[in-house]
DOLUMTOR-242005 format. One record per residue (C-alpha): residue number from 1; residue in one letter; x, y, z. Coordinates in steps of 0.25 Angstrom, whole numbers. Example, Ala and Ser with C-alpha at 12.3 -4.5 7.8 and 13.67 -1.06 7.14 Angstrom:
BEGIN
SITE	1	A	49	-18	31
SITE	2	S	55	-4	29
//
This chain:
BEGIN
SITE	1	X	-78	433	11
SITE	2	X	-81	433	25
SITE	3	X	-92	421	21
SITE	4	X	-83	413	13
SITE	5	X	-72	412	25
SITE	6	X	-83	408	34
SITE	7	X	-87	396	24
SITE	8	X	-73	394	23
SITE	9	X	-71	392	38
SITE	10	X	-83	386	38
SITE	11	X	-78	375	28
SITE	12	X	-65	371	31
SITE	13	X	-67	371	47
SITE	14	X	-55	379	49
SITE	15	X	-55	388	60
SITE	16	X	-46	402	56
SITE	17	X	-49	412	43
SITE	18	X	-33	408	39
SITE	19	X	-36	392	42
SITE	20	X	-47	393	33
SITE	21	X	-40	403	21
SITE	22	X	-27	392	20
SITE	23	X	-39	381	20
SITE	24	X	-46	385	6
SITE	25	X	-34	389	1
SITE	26	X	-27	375	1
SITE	27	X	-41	371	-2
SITE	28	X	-39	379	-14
SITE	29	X	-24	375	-18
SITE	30	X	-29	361	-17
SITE	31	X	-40	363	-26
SITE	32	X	-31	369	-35
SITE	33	X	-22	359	-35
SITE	34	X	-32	347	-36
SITE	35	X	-38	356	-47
SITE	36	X	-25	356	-56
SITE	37	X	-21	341	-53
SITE	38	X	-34	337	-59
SITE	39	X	-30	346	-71
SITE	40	X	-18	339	-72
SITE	41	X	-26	323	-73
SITE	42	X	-25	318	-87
SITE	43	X	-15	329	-92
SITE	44	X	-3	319	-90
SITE	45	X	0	307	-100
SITE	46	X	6	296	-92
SITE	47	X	9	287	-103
SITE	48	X	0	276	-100
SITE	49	X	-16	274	-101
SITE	50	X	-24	267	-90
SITE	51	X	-25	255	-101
SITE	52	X	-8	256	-102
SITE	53	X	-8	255	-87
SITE	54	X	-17	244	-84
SITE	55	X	-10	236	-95
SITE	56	X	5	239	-89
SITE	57	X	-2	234	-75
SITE	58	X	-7	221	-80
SITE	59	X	5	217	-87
SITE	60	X	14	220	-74
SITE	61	X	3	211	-68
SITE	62	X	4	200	-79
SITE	63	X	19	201	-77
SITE	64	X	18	199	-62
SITE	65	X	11	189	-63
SITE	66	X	19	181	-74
SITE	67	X	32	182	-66
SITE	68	X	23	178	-54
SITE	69	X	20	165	-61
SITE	70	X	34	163	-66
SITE	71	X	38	165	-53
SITE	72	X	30	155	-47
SITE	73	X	33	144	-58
SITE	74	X	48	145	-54
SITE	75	X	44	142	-39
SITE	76	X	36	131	-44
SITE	77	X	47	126	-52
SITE	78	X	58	127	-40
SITE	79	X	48	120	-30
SITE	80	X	48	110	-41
SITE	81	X	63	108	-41
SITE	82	X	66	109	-27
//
């Protein structure tokens, strides 16, 4: 017990027994969170695929970019007019 605190002291570069003990244990929580979060990936459905996504994304763009154009066709045609 005694061998493991010392390595524990050593490694976490704390000064007191207490410092050390609340270190590995929010080490510890931490771990277990991280450790059930990464359970959690791919357990969800979201309703899209990566394909579904990157279709929606480049049909906004196509969109953006038609009313872009149709937006500058009518200044041209004002400029035209005035």
């Amino acid at each position: 017990m005694q061998n493991l605190m010392h390595k524990l002291l050593k490694e976490t570069a704390v000064n007191t027994k207490k410092g050390t003990v609340i270190t590995a244990i929010k080490t510890h929580v931490n771990l277990k969170r991280r450790q059930r979060l990464v359970s959690l990936i791919g357990n969800y459905e979201f309703g899209y695929a990566a394909q579904e996504l990157e279709k929606m994304r480049t049909d906004r763009v196509g969109q953006l970019t038609s009313q872009l154009q149709a937006v500058e066709i009518a200044e041209d045609r004002y400029k035209e007019d005035t």
